[in-house]
N, C-alpha and C positions, 0 to 999 in steps of 0.2 A: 504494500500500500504506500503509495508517494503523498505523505503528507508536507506542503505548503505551508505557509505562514506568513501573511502581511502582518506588519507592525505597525501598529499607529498611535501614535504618542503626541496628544494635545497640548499646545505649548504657550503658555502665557506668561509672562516677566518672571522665568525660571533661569536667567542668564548662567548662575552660578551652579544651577545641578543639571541640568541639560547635557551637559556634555559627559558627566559620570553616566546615567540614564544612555546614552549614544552605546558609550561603550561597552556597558554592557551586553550590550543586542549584540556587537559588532566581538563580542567574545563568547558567545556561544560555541555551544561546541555543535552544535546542527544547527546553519547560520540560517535567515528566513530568506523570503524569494524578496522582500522589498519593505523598507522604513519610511512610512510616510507620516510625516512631521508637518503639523498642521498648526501657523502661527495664529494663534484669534487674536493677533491685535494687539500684541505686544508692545510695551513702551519700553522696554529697554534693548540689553545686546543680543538677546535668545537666539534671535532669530541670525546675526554675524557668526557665531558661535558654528551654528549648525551649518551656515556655510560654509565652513571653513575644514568642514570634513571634504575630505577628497575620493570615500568611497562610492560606488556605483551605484550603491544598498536605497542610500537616501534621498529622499527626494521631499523637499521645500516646500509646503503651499502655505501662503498668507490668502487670510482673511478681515473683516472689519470685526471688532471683537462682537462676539457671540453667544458667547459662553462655551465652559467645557464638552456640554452636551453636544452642541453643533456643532465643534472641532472633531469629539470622535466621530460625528455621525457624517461632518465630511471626508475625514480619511478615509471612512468604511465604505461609503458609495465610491471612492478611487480605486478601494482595493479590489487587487488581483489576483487572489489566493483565495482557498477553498474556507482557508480559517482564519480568522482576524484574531491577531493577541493587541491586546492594550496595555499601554505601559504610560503611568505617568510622567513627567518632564522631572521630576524629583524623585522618582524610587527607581530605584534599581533590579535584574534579576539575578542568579547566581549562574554559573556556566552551565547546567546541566538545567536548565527552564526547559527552553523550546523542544528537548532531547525527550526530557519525560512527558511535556505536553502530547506530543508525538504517537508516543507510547500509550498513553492511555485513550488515545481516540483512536488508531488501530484494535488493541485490546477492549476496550468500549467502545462502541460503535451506536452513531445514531443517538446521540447525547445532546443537548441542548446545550451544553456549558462545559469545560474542562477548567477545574480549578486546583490553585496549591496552596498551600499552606505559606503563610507571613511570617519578618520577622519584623517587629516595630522598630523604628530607628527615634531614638529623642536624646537630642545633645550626640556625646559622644559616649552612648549607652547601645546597647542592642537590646530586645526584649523578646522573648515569643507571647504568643498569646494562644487563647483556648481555641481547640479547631478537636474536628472527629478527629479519631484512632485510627478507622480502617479505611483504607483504600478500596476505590471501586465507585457504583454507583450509592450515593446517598439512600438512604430507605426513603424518608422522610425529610425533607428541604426544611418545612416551617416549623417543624417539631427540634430539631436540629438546631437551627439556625435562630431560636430561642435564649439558645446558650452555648453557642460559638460561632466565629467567624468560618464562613464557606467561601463564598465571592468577595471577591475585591477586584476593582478594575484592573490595576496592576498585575495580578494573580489568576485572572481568568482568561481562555482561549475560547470564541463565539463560531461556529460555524457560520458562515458568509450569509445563506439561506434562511438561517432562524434569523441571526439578526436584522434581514429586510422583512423578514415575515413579522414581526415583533415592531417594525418600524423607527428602530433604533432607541437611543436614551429622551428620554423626556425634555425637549429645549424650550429653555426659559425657567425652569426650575434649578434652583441653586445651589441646593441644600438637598441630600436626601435624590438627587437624581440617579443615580447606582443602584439604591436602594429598590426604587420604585421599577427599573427597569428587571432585575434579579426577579422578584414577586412576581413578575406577568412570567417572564421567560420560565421559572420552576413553577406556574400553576399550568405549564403544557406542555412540560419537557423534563424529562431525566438529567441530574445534575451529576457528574463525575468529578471525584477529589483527590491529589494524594496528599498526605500529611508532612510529605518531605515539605519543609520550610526551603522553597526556592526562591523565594522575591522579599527585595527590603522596602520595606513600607516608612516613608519620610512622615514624621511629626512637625519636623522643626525647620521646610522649605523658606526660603527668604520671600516668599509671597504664600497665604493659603486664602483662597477665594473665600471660604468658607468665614473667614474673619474679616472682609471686607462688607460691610453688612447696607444694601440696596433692595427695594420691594423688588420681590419675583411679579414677572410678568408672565404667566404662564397661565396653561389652561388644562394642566395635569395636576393634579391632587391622590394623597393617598383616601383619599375620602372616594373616590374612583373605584377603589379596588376592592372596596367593600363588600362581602358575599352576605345579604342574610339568609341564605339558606344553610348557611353554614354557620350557623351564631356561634358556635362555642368550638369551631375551629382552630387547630393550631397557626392555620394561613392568617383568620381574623386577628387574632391575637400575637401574631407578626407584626403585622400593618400596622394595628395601634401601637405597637412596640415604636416602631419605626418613624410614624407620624408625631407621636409625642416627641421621641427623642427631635428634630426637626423642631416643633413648635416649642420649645424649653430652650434652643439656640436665638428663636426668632422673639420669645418672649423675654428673654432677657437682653436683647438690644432695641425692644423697647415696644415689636409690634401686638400690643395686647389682643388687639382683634382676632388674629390671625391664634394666639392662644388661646382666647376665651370659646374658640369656635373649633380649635382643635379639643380643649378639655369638654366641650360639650360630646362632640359627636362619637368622641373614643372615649365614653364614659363606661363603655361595655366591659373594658379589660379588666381580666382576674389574676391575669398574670403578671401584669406588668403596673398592679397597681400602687408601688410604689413613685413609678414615675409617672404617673396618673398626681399623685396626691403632690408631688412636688411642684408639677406644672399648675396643679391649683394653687399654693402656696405663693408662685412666683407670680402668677397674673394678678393678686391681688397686692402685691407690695407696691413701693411706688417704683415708676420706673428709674429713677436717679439712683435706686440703691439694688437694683435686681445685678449688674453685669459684675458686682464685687461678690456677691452671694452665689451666683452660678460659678464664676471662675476658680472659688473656695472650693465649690460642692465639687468638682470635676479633679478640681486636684486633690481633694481628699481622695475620687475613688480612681482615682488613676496611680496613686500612694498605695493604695490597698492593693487595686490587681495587680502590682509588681511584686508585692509582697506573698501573692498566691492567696489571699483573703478573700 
């Protein structure tokens, strides 16, 4: 079986990790058929950097910024390969990525998603984090993915085909667009993992969108993905996982609306109602004092999960 690989790597004022990300692709040991680096809009050097490779591999698109969502979902309409891997502008993979991506979609066949296991990078720390044991197809995506990392954009390989049929990542949504696209893709598709930690996962980028904080103009909601016929699903009980975490980011830089209408609609969850109750907590505070109280609470439990707590 002659497995392919376009890479495509979304690239916005990442000047100073871009080129580790490059190299890494460019040291694999099963190199891909083409690296398509897609600029949204860059205001710094990202995009001189990337020129300044001399391989065949890469190839250059600018755009007018977009968002990250439109950047992968331009490279994927580019790409030429049967599989698309995504790599952030700031994480990197380990040599033996594309090699075992490979492997597991010969060996699993007919998957919706080939994903690896992460390692978190913050400062000059490394960390792993919780992911399944076994290798192979997931039983269970949303029961699973409750309580451990499966997907990451970085970490995951798309067949070309799912990803048009799926319509690509959600654009215009900011926060939580990974997320939202994962859910649709494993509510119609078989997920494959292996637990080998092959990709570093960056904390500590010298830009993170996610903390540049601007209204989403979008017309995608997890509120969308809502089944009631499945009330006490592990999928439902995902989503609101996923949507609170989302509206707790957006409520503490200050959009309460956009809170008050998340803690309404995902009032259903039993599992996740601890961050249920906090998101109530924080929409009622004022907002001058929420971004000191969220930034606490995160590093308290970002403190604890390193400690295995």
């Amino acid at each position: 079986m002659n497995v392919e690989f376009s890479v495509v790597v979304p690239l916005y004022n990442k000047e100073r990790e871009v080129g580790a990300a490059l190299d890494s692709v460019l040291g694999q040991r099963r190199l891909p058929r083409e690296i398509i680096v897609v600029d949204d809009g860059s205001t710094d050097g990202g995009a001189a950097v990337v020129g300044g490779y001399t391989s065949p591999l890469i190839r250059l698109v600018t755009q007018k910024n977009a968002g990250v969502s439109a950047a992968r979902n331009r490279g994927a309409v580019l790409a030429r390969s049967e599989y698309i891997a995504f790599l952030d502008a700031d994480d990197r993979w380990q040599p033996g990525y594309l090699e075992k991506m490979a492997f597991l979609i010969e060996q699993y066949p007919d998957c919706g998603a080939y994903a690896a296991a992460f390692d978190i990078v913050s400062g000059d720390r490394i960390y792993s984090n919780v992911h399944p044991a076994q290798e192979g197809i997931v039983p269970d995506f949303f029961r699973e993915a409750m309580r451990s990392y499966i997907c990451q954009p970085s970490a995951t390989v798309v067949p070309r085909g799912v990803f048009q049929e799926l319509g690509g990542f959600p654009e215009g949504m900011k926060i939580g667009e990974d997320l939202y696209f994962w859910i649709r893709l494993a509510s119609r598709y078989r997920i494959c993992f292996t637990p080998e930690n092959l990709v570093l996962y960056s904390r500590t980028a010298s830009n993170r969108s996610a903390g540049i904080y601007t209204p989403e103009r979008t017309v995608y909601s997890f509120e969308d993905l809502y089944c009631p016929q499945e009330e006490n699903s592990f999928r439902n009980e995902y989503i609101a996982r996923c949507a609170i975490g989302k509206a707790l980011t957006l409520s503490a830089k200050g959009d309460t609306a956009f809170g008050l209408r998340t803690e309404r609609f995902f009032a259903y969850t039993r599992m996740y109602r601890r961050g249920w109750w906090k998101l109530r907590l924080l929409n009622r505070i004022p907002p001058r004092l929420r971004p000191v109280l969220h930034v606490f609470y995160n590093r308290m439990a970002w403190a604890l999960a390193r400690k295995g707590f």
